[in-house]
PDBQT receptor file of N, H, CA, C and O in Angstrom, charges set to zero:
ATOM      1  N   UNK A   1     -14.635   5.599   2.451  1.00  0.00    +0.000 N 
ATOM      2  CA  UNK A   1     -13.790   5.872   3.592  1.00  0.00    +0.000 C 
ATOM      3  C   UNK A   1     -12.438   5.172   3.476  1.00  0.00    +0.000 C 
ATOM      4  O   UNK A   1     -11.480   5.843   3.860  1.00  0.00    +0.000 OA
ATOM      5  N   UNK A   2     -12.183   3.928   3.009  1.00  0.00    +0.000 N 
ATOM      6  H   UNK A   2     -12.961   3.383   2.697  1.00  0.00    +0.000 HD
ATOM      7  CA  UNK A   2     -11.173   3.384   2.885  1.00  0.00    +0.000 C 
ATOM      8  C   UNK A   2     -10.470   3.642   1.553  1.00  0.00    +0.000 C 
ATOM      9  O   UNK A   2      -9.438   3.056   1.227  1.00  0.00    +0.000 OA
ATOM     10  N   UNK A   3     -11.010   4.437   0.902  1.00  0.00    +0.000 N 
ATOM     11  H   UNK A   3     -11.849   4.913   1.167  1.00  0.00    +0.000 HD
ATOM     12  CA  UNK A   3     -10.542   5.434  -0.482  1.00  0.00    +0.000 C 
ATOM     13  C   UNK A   3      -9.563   3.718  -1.446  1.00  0.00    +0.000 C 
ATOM     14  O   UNK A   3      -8.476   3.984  -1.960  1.00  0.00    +0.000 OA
ATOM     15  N   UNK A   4     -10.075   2.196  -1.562  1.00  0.00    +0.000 N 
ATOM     16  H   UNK A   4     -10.958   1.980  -1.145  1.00  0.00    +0.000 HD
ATOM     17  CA  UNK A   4      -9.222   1.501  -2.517  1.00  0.00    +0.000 C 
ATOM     18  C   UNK A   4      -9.905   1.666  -3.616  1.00  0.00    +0.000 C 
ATOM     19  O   UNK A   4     -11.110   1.827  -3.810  1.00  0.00    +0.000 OA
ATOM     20  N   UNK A   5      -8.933   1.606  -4.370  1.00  0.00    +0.000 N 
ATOM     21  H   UNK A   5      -7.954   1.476  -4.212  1.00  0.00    +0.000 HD
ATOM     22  CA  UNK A   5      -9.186   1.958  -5.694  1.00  0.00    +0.000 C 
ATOM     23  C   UNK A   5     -10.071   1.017  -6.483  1.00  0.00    +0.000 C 
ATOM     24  O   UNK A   5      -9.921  -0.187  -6.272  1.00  0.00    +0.000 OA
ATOM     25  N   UNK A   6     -11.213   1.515  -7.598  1.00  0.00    +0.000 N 
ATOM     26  H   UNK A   6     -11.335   2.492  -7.770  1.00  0.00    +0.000 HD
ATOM     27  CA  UNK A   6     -11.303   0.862  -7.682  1.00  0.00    +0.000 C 
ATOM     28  C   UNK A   6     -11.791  -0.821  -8.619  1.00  0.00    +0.000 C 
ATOM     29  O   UNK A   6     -12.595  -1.752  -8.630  1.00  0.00    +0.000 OA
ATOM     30  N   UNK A   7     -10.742  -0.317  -9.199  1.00  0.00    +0.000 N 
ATOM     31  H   UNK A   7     -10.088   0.440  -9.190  1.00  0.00    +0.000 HD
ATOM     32  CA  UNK A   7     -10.149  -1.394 -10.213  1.00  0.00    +0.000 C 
ATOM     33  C   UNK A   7      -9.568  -2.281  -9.118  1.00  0.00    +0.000 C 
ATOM     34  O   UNK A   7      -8.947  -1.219  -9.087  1.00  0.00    +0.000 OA
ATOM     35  N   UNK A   8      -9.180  -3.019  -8.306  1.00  0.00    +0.000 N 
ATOM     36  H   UNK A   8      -9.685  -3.882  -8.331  1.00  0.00    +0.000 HD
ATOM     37  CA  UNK A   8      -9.161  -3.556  -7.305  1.00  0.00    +0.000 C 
ATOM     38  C   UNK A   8     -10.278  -4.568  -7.082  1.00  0.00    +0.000 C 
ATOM     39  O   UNK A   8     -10.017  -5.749  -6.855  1.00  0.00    +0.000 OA
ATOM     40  N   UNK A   9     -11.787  -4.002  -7.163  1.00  0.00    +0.000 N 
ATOM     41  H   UNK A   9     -11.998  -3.042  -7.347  1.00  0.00    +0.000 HD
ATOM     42  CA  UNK A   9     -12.480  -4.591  -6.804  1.00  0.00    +0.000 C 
ATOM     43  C   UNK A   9     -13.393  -4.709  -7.991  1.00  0.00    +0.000 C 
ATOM     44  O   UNK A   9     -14.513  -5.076  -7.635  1.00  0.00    +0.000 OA
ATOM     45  N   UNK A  10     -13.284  -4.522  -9.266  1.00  0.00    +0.000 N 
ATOM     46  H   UNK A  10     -12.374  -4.224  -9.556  1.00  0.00    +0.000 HD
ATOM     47  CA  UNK A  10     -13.659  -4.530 -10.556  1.00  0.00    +0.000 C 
ATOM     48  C   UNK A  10     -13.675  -5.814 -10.992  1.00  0.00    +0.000 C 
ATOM     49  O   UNK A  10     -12.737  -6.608 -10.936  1.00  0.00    +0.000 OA
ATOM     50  N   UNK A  11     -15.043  -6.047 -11.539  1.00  0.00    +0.000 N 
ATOM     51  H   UNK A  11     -15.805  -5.401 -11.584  1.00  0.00    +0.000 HD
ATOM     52  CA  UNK A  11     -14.932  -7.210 -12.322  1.00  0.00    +0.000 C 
ATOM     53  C   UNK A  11     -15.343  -8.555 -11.188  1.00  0.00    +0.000 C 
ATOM     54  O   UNK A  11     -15.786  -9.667 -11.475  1.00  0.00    +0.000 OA
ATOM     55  N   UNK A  12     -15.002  -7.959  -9.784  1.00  0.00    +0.000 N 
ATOM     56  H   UNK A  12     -14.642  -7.056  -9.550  1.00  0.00    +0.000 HD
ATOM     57  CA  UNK A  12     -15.358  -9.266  -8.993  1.00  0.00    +0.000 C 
ATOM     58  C   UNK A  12     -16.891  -9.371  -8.528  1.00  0.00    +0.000 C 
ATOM     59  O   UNK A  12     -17.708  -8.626  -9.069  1.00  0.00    +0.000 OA
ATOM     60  N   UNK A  13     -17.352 -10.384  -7.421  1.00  0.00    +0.000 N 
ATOM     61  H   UNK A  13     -16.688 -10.989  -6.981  1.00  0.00    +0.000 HD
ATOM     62  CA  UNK A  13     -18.700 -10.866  -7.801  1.00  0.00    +0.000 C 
ATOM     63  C   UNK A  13     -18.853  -9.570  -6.170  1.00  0.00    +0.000 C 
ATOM     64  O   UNK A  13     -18.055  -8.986  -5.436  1.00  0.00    +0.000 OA
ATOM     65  N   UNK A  14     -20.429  -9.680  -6.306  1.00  0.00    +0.000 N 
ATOM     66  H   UNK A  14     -21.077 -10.154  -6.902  1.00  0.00    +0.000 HD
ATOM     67  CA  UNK A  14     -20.458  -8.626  -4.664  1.00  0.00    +0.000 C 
ATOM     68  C   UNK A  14     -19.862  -9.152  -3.783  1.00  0.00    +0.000 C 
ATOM     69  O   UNK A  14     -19.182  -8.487  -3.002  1.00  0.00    +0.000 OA
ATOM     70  N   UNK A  15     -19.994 -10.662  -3.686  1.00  0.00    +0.000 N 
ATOM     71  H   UNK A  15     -20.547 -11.202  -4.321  1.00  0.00    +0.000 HD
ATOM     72  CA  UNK A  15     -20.006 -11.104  -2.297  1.00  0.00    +0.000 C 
ATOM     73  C   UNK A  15     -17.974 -10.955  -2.126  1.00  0.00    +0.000 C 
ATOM     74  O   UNK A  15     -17.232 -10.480  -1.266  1.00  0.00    +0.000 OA
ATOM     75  N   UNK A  16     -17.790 -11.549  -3.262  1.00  0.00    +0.000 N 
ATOM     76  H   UNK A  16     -18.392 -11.935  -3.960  1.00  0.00    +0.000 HD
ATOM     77  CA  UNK A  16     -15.949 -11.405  -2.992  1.00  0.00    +0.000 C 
ATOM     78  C   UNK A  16     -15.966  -9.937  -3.023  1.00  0.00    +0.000 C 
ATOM     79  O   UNK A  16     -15.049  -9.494  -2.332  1.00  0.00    +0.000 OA
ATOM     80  N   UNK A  17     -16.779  -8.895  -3.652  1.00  0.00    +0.000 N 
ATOM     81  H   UNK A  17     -17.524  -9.255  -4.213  1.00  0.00    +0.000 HD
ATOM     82  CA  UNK A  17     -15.865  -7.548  -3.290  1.00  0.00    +0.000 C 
ATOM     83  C   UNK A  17     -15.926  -7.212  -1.861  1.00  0.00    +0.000 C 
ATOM     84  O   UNK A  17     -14.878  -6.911  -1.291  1.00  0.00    +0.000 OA
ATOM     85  N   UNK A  18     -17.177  -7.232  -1.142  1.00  0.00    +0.000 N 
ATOM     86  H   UNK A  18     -18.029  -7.476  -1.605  1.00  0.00    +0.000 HD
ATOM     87  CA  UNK A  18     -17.525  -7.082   0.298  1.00  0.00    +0.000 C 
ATOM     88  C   UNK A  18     -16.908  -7.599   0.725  1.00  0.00    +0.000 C 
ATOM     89  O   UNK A  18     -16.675  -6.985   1.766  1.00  0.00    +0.000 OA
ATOM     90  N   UNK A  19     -16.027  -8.922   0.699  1.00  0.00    +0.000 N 
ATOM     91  H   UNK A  19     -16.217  -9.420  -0.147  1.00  0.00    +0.000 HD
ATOM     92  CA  UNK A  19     -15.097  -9.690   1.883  1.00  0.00    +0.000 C 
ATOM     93  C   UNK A  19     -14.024  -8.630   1.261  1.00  0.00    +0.000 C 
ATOM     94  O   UNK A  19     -13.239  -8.021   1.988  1.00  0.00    +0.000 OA
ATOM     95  N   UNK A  20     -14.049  -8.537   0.455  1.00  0.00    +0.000 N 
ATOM     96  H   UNK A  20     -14.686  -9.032  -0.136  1.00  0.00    +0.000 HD
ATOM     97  CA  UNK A  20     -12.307  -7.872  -0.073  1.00  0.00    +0.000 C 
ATOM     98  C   UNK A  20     -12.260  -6.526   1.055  1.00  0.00    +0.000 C 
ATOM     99  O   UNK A  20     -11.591  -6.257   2.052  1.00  0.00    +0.000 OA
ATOM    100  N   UNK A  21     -13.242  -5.940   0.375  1.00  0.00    +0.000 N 
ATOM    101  H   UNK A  21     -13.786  -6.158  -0.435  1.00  0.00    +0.000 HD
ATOM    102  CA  UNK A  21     -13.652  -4.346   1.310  1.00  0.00    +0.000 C 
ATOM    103  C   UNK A  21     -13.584  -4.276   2.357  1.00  0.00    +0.000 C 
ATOM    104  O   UNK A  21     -13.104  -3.284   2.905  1.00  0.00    +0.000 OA
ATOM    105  N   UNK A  22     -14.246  -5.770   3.291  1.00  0.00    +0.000 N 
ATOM    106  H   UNK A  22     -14.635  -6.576   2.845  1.00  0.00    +0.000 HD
ATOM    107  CA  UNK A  22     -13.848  -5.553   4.475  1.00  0.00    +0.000 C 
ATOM    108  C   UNK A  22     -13.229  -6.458   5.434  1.00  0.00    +0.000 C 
ATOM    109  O   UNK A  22     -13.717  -6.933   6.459  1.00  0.00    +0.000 OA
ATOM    110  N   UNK A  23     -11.577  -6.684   4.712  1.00  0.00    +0.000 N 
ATOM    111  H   UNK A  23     -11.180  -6.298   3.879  1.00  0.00    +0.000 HD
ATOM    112  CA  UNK A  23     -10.888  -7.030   5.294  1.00  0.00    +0.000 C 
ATOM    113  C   UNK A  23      -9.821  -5.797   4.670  1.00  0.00    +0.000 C 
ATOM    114  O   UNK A  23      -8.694  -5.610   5.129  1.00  0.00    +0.000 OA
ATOM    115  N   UNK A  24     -10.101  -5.428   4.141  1.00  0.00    +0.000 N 
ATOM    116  H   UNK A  24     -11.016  -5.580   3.768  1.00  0.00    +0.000 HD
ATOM    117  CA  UNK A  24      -9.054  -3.850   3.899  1.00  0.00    +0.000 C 
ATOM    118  C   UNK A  24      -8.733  -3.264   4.867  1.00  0.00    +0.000 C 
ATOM    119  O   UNK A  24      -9.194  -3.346   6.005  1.00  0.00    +0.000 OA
ATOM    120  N   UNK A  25      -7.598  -2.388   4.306  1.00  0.00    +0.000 N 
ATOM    121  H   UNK A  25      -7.225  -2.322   3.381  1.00  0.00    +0.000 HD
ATOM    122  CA  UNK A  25      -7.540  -1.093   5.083  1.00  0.00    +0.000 C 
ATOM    123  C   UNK A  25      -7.666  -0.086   4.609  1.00  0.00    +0.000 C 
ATOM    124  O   UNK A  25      -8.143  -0.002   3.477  1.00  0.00    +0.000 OA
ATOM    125  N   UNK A  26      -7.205   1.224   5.450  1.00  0.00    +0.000 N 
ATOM    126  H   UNK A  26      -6.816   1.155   6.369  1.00  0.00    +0.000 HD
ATOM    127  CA  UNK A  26      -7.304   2.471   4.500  1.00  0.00    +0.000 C 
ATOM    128  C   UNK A  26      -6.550   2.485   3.850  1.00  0.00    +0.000 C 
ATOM    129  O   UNK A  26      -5.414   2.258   4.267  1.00  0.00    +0.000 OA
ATOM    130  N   UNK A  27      -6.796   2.780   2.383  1.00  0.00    +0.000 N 
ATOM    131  H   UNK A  27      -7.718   2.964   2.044  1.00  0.00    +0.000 HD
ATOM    132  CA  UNK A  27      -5.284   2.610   1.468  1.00  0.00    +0.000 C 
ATOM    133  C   UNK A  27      -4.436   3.372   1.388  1.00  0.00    +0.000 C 
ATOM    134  O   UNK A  27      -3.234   3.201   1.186  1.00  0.00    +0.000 OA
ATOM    135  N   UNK A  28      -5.288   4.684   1.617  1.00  0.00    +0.000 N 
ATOM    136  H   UNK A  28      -6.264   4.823   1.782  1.00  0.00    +0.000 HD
ATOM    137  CA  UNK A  28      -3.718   5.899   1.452  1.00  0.00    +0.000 C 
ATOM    138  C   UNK A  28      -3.196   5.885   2.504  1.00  0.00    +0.000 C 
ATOM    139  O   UNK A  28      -1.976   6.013   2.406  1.00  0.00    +0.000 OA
ATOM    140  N   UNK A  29      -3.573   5.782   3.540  1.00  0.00    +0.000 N 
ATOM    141  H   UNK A  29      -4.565   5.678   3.619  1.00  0.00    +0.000 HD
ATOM    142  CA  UNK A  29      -2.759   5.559   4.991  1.00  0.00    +0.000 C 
ATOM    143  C   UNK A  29      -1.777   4.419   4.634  1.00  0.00    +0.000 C 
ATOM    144  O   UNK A  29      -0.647   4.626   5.076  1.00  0.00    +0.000 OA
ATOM    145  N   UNK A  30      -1.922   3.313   3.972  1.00  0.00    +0.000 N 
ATOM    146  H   UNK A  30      -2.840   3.146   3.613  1.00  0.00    +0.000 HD
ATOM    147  CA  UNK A  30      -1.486   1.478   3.617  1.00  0.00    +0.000 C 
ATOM    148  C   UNK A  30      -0.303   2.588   2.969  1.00  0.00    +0.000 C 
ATOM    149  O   UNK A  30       0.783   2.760   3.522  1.00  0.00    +0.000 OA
ATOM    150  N   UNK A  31      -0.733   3.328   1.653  1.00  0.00    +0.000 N 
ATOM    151  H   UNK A  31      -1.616   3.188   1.204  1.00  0.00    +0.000 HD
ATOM    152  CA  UNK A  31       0.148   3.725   0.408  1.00  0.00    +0.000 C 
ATOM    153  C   UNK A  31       1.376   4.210   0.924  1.00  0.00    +0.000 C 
ATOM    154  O   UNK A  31       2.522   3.904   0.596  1.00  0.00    +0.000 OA
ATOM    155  N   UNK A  32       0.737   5.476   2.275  1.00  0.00    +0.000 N 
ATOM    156  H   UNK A  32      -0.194   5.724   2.541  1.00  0.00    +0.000 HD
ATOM    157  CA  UNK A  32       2.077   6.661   2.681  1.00  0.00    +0.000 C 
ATOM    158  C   UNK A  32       2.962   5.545   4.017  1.00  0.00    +0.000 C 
ATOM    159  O   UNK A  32       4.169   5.719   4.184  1.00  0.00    +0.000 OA
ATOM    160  N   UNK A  33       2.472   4.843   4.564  1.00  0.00    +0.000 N 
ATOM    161  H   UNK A  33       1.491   4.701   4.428  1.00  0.00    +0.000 HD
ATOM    162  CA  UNK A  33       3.463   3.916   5.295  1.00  0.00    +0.000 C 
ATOM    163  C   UNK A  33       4.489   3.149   4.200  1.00  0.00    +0.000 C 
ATOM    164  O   UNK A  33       5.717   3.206   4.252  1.00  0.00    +0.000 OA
ATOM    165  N   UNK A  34       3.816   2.526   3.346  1.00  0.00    +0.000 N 
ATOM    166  H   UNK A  34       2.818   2.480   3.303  1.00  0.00    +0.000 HD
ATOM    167  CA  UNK A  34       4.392   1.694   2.143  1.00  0.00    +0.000 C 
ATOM    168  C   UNK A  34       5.437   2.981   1.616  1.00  0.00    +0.000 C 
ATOM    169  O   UNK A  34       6.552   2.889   2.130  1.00  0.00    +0.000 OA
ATOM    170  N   UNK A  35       5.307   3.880   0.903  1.00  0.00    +0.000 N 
ATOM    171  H   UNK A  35       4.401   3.954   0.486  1.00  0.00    +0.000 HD
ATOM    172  CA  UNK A  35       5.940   4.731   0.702  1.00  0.00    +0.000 C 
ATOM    173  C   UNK A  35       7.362   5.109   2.288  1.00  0.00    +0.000 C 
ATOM    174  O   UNK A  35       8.457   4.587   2.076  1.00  0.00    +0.000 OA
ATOM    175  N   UNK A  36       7.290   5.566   3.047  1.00  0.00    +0.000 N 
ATOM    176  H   UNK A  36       6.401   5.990   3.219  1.00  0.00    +0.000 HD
ATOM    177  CA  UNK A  36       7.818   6.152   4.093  1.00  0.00    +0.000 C 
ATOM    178  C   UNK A  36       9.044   5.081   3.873  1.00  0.00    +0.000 C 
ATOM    179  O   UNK A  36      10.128   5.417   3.396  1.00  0.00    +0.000 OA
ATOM    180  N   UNK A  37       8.596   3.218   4.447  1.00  0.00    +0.000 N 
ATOM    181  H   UNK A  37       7.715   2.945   4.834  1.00  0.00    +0.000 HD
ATOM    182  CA  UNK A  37       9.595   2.480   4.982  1.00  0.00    +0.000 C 
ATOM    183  C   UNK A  37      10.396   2.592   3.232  1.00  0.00    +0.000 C 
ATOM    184  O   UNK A  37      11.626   2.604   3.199  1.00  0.00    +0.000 OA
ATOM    185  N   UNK A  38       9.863   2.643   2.328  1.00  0.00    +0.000 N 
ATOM    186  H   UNK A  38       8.864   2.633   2.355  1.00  0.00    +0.000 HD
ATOM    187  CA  UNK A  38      10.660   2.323   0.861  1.00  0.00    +0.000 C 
ATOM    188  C   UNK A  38      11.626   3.487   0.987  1.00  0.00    +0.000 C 
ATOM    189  O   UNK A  38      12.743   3.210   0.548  1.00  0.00    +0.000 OA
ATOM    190  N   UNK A  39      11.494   4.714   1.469  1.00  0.00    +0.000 N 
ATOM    191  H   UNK A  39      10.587   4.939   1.825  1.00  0.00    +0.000 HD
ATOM    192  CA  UNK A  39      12.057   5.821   1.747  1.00  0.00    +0.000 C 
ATOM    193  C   UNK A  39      13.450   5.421   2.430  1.00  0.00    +0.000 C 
ATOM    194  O   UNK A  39      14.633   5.338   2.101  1.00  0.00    +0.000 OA
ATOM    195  N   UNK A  40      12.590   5.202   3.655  1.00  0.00    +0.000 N 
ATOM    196  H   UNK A  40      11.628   5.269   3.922  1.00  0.00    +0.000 HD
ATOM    197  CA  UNK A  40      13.709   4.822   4.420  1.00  0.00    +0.000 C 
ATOM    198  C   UNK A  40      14.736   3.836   4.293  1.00  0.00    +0.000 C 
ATOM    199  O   UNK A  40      15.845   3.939   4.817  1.00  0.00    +0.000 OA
ATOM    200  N   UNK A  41      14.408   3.019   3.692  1.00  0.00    +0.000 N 
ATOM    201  H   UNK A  41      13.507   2.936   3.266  1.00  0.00    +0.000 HD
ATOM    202  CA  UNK A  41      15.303   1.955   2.899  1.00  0.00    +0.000 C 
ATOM    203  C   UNK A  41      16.453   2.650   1.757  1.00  0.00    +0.000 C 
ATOM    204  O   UNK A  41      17.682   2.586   1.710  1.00  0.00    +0.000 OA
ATOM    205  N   UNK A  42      15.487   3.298   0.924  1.00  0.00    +0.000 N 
ATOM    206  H   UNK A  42      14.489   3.350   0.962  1.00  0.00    +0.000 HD
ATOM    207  CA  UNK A  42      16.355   3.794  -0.323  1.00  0.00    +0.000 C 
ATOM    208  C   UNK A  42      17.423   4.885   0.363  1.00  0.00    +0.000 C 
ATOM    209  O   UNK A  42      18.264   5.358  -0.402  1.00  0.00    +0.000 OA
ATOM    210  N   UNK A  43      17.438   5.299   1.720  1.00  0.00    +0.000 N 
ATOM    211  H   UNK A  43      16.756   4.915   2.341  1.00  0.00    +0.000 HD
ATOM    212  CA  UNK A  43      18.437   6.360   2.340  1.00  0.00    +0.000 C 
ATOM    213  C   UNK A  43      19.325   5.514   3.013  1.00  0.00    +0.000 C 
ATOM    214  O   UNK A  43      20.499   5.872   3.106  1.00  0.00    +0.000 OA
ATOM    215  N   UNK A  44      18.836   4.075   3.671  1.00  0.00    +0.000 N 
ATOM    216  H   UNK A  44      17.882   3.784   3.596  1.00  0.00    +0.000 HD
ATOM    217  CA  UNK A  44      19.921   3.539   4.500  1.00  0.00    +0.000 C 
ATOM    218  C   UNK A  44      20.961   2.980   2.938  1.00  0.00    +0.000 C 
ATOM    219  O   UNK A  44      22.166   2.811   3.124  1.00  0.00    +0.000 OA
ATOM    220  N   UNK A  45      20.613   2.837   2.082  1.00  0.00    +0.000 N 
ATOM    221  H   UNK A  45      19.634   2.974   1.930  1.00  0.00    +0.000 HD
ATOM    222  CA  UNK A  45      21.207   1.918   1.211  1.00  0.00    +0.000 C 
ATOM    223  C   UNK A  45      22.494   3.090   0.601  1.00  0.00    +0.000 C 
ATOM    224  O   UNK A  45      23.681   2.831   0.401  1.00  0.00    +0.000 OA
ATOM    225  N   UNK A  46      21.733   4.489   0.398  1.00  0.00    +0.000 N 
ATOM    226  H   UNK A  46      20.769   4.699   0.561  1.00  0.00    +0.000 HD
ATOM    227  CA  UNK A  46      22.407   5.167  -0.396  1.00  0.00    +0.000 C 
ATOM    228  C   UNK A  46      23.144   5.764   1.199  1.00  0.00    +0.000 C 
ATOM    229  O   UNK A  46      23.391   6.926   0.876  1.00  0.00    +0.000 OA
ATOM    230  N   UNK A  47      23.465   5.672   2.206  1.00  0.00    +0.000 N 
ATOM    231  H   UNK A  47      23.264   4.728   2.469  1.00  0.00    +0.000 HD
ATOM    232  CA  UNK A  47      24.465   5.918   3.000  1.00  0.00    +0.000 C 
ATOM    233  C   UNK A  47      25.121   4.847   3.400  1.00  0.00    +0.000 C 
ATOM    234  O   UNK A  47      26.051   5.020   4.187  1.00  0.00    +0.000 OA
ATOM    235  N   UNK A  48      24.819   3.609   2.988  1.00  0.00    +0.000 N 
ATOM    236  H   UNK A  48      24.063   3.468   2.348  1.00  0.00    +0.000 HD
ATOM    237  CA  UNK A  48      26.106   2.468   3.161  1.00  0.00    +0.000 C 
ATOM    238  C   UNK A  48      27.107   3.164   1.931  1.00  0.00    +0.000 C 
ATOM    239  O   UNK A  48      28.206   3.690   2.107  1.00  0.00    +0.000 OA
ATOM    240  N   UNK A  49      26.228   2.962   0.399  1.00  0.00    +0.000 N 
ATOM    241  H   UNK A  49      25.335   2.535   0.257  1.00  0.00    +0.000 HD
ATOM    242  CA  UNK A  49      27.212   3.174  -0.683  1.00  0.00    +0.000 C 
ATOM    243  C   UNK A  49      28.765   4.526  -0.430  1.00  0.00    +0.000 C 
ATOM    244  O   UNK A  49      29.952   4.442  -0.746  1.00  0.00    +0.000 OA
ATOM    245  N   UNK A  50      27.963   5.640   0.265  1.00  0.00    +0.000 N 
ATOM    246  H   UNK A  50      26.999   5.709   0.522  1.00  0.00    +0.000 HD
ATOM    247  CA  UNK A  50      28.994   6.238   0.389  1.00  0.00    +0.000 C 
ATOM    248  C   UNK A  50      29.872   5.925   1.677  1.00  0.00    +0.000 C 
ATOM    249  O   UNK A  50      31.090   6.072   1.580  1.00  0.00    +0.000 OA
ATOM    250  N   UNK A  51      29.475   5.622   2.537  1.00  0.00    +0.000 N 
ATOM    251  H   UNK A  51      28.486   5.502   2.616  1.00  0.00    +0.000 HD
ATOM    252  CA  UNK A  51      30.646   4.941   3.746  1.00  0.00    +0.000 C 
ATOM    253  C   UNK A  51      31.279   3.688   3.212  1.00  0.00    +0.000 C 
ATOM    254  O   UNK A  51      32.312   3.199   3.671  1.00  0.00    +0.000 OA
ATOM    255  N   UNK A  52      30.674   3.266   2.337  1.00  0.00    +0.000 N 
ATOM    256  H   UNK A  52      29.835   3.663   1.964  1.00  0.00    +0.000 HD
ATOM    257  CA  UNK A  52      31.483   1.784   1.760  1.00  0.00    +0.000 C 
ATOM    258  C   UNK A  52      33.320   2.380   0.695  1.00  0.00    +0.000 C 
ATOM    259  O   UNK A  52      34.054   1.523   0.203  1.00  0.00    +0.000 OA
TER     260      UNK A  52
C-alpha cells in the first residue's frame, strides 16, 4: 500500500524494516508532491531569469 521501494528496506534486519515501514509514507504520493514543489521552483527561477 505504501508502494516504497524496495531496495530501501533491503539488506536491513525485520525489526528496523518494520519501524522503517511504519513510520513511512506513501511514496508516490511523497514522490509527486516532491516532484510538483521542484516544479514549481524550477518555473519561479526561470521567470526571475527573464524579468531580470
Amino acid at each position: 500500500m505504501k508502494t516504497i521501494p524496495e531496495e530501501l528496506v533491503h539488506g536491513l534486519s525485520e525489526t528496523v524494516s518494520h519501524e522503517l515501514l511504519g513510520q513511512s509514507v506513501v511514496f508516490t504520493a511523497f514522490r509527486a508532491v516532491g516532484r510538483l514543489v521542484g516544479n514549481c521552483l524550477a518555473s519561479l527561477k526561470r521567470s526571475d531569469a527573464i524579468a531580470a
